[in-house]
N, C-alpha and C positions, 0 to 999 in steps of 0.2 A: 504494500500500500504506500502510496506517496507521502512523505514526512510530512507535507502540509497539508494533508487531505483531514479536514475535523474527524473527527472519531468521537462514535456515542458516550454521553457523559465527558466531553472535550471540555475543555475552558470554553471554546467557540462560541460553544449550543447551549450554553445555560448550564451547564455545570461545572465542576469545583474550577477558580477561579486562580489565576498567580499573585492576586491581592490577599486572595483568603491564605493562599502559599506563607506570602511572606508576614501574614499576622499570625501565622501559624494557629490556623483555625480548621484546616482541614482533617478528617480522620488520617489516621494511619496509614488508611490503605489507597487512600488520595491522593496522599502524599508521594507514596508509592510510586503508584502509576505517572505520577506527575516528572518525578526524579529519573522514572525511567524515559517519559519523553525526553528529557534534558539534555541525554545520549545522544539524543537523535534528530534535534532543533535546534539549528543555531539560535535561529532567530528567537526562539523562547529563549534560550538563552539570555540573548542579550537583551530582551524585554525584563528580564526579572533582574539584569544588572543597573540598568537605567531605572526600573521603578526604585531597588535598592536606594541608590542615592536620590530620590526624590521623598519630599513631605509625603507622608501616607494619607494624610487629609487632601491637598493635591492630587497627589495620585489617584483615593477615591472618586474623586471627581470628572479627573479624565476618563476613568472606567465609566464609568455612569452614562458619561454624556458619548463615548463612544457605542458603549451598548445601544443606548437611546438613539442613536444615528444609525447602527447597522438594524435592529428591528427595524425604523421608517423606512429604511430603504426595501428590507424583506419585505413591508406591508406593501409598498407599493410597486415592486415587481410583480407579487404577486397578484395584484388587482389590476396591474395594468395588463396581466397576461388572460384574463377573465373576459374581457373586452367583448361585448355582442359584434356580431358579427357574419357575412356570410364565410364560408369558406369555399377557397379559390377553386375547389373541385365543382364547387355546383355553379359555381357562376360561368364557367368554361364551356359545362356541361348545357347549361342554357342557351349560351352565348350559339353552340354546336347544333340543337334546336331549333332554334329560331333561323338560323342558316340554312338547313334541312329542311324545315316547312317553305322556307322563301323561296327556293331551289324547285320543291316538288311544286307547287307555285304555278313558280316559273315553268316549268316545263309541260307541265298539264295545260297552261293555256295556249301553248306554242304549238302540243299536238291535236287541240279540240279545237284553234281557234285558224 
C-alpha cells in the first residue's frame, strides 16, 4: 500500500491524531501503530517535529481549522458530484433518434412522393 495512502482509523479520517500523539493522550496501542507509521512517513515525521517546536495551543488551532477546511472541501466535492443531470449516454442516444426519425422522414417522402 502506498505510505501516503490514509489507512482506516489514520490521523487523516478522524482518528487518533499527532496532537493527541504529542499530548500523549493516545492509548497504547495508538501509539503503537502511530510509531510504527513513523518508519515509514517522512512526512509525519516531520509534521510531529514542527508541531514539536510549536505552542500546542497554536498548534491546536491549526489542527482545527485545517480539519475544518479539509471536511468543507469533502462536503462539497461531494455535493458537487450529486449534481442533476442528464447523462451523456442518453443525450447521444436521443440526439441518434431524432437523426433516424428525420432520415426515415426523409426518405419515405422521397419514395411516396
Amino acid at each position: 500500500m502506498n505510505k501516503h495512502t490514509p489507512q482506516h482509523k489514520d490521523f487523516h479520517s478522524g482518528g487518533p491524531s499527532v496532537l493527541q500523539y504529542l499530548n500523549n493522550t493516545l492509548s497504547l496501542e495508538e501509539k503503537r501503530k502511530l510509531e510504527e507509521r513513523l518508519s515509514d512517513d517522512q512526512m509525519l515525521v516531520d509534521a510531529i517535529e514542527g508541531l514539536r517546536e510549536m505552542d500546542l495551543n497554536e498548534a491546536a488551532k491549526i489542527d482545527f481549522h485545517l480539519k475544518k477546511y479539509i471536511k468543507h472541501k469533502i462536503v462539497k466535492k461531494e455535493r458537487d458530484g450529486k449534481q442533476f443531470g442528464f447523462p451523456s449516454w442518453l443525450i447521444t442516444s436521443l440526439i441518434i433518434l431524432l437523426l433516424l426519425i428525420s432520415l426515415g422522414y426523409f426518405v419515405i417522402s422521397k419514395l411516396l412522393g
